[in-house]
N, C-alpha and C positions, 0 to 999 in steps of 0.2 A: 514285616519289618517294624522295627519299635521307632519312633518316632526321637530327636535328638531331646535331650533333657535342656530346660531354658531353665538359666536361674532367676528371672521375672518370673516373679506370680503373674497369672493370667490378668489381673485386674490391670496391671500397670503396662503388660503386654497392650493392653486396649486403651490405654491411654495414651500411649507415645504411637498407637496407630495414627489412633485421632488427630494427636499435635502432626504428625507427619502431613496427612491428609488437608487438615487447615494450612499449615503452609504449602503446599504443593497448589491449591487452590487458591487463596491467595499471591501467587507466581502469575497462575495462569493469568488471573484479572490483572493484577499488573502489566501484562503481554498483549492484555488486547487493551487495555487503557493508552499504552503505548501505540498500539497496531491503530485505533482510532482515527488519529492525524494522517498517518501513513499518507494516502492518498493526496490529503491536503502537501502535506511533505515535501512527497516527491514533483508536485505539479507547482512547488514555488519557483523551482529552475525557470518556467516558462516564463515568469514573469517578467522577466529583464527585457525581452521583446513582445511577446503577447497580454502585458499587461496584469494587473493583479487580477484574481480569477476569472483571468482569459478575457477581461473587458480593454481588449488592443484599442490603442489609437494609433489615427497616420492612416499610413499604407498596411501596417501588419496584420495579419490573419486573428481575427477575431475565436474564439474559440467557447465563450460561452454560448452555453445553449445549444450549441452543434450536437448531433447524432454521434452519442459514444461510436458508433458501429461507424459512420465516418472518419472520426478523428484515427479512431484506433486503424482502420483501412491507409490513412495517409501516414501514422505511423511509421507501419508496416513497409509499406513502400521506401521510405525516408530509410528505412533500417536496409531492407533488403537490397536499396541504391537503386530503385526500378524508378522512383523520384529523385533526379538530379539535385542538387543542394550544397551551397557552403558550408552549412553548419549544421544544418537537423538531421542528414544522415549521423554522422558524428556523433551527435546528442542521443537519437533513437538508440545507436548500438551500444550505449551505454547503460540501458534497461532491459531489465528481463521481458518477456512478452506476458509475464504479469503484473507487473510493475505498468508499464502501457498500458493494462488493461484498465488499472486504478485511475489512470492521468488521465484515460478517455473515458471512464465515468464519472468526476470529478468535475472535469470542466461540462460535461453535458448535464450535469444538475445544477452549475451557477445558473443565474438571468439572464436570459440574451440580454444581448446592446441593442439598449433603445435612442 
């Protein structure tokens, strides 16, 4: 089979790869520059009751420094409704169980409350 005729000379064929390539890559950096925060992002919702990164005053559940694998476990629960709740079932099913995963590794790499 013959191959289709291009009217780019090969030179320029390899130039507009290139420029393709550089922008498609710089896309990607831009996505993860954006994807960065994410985590931060999504775990500002908590703030209104758990405080800014998870250091709660009062009575409310403190959340720095806890065990991702706990947070993300009570979650779970909160989402599944196996944890009774006003408001954090609510909240939970409003996150993907990726998204949770970020929020409980987030808050488990702030400082505990000292």
């Amino acid at each position: 089979m013959i191959a289709p005729h291009s009217s780019s000379p090969p030179k320029t064929r390899g130039a507009r790869s290139a420029v393709a390539l550089g922008l498609l890559l710089a896309a990607c950096a831009t996505a993860q520059a954006q994807d960065a925060n994410l985590a931060r992002n999504l775990a500002a919702t908590c703030a209104n009751c758990h405080g800014t990164n998870g250091q709660a005053r009062g009575d409310m559940k403190v959340l720095a420094g806890q065990s991702a694998d706990k947070i993300l476990a009570l979650l779970a629960d909160y989402k599944s409704g196996a944890q009774p709740s006003t408001i954090m079932g609510q909240i939970a099913k409003g996150y993907t169980d990726e998204q949770l995963r970020l929020v409980a590794g987030f808050f488990a790499a702030q400082p505990a409350k000292k």
